[in-house]
C-alpha positions as CSV (number, residue, x, y, z in Angstrom):
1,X,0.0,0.0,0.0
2,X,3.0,2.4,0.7
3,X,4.3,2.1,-2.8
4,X,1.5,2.9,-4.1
5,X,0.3,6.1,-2.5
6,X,4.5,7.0,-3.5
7,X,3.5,6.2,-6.9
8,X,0.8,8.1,-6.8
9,X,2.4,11.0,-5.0
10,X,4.9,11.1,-7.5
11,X,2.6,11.3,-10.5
12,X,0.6,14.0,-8.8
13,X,4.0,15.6,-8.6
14,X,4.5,15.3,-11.9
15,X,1.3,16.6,-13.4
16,X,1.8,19.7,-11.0
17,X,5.1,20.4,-12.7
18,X,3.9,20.1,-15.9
19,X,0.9,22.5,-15.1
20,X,3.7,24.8,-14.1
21,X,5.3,24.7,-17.1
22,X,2.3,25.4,-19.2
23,X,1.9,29.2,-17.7
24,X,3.2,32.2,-19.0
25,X,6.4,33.2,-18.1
26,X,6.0,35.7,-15.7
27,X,3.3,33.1,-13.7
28,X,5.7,30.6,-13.5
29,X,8.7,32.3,-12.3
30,X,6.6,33.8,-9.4
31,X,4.9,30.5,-8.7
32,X,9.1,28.7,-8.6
33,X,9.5,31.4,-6.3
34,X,6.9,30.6,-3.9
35,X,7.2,27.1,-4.2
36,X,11.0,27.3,-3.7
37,X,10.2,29.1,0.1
38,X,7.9,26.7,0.3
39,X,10.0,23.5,0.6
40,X,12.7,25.7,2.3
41,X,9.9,27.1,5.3
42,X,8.0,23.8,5.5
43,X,10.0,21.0,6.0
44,X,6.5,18.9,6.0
45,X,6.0,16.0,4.2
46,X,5.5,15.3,0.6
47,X,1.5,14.2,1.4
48,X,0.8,17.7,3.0
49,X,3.1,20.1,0.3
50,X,1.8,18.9,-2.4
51,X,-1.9,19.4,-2.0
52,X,-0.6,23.2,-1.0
53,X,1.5,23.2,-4.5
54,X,-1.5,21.9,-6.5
55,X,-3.6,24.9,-5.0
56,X,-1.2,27.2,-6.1
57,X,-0.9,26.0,-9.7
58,X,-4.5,26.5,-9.5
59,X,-4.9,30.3,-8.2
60,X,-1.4,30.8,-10.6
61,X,-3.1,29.6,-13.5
62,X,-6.6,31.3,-13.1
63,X,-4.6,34.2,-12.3
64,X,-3.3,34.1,-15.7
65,X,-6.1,32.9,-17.3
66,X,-7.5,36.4,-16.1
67,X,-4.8,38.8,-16.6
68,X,-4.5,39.3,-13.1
69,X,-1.2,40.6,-11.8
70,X,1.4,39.3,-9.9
71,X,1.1,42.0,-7.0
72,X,-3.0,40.9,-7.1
73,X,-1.9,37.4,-6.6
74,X,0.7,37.8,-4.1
75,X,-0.1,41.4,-2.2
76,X,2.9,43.5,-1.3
77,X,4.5,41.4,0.8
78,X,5.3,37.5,-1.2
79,X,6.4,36.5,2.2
80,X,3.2,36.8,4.1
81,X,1.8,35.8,1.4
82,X,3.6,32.2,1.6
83,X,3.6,32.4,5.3
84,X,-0.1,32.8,5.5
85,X,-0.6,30.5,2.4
86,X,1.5,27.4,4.7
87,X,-0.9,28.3,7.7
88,X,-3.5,27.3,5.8
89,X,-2.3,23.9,5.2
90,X,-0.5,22.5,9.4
91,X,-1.5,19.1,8.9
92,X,1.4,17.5,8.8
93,X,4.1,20.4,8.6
94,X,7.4,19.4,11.2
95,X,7.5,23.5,11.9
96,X,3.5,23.6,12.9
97,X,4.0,20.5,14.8
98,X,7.3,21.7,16.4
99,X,5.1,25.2,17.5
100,X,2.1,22.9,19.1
101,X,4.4,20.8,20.7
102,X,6.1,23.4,22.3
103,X,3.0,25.9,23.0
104,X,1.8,22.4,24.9
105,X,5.1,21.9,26.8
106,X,4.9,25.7,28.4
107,X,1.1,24.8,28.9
108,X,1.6,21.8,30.8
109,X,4.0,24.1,33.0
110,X,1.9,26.3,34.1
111,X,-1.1,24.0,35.0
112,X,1.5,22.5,37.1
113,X,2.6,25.8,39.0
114,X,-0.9,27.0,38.9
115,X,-1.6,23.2,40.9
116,X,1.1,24.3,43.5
């Protein structure tokens, strides 16, 4: 069963590259650029970025499809743009899971000086 969700991981992988490849130029640079911060931010797994990466061909390409531009898709800031856009999706990101397990650690703390 393991292979064969990798397979299919990988295939899904591969169709979302080759959606990437069919956008205009401009598109597709800004959507490498994202995805790029992306895998270097997330460090999740491949079952969690890729339905993120799919979305984005997605809003990329109807962007395009509409002649919207880049600053439309991506606001001022492309950073809190990504950053919001990978709060959106914490299942199974090692930050978001780092960040609960810690917020839980200081919480356990205090119910035990608050028991005192």
């Amino acid at each position: 069963m393991f292979i064969k969700q990798m397979i299919e991981q990988k295939r899904r992988y591969w169709r979302y590259k080759a959606r990437k490849q069919l956008l205009p130029a401009k598109y597709r640079t800004a959507l490498d650029a994202v995805e790029r911060y992306v895998w270097n931010s997330a460090s999740g797994r491949m079952d969690s970025l890729l339905p993120l990466m799919e979305d984005l061909a997605d809003l990329f390409e109807q962007s395009a499809a509409n002649g919207t531009p880049l600053r439309d898709v991506v606001g001022d800031d492309p950073v809190e743009f990504a950053e919001t856009l990978l709060q959106n999706y914490p299942e199974h990101m090692w930050i978001n899971q780092a960040r609960k397990r810690l917020t839980h650690t200081i919480e356990s703390i205090e119910r035990e000086e608050e028991g005192r």
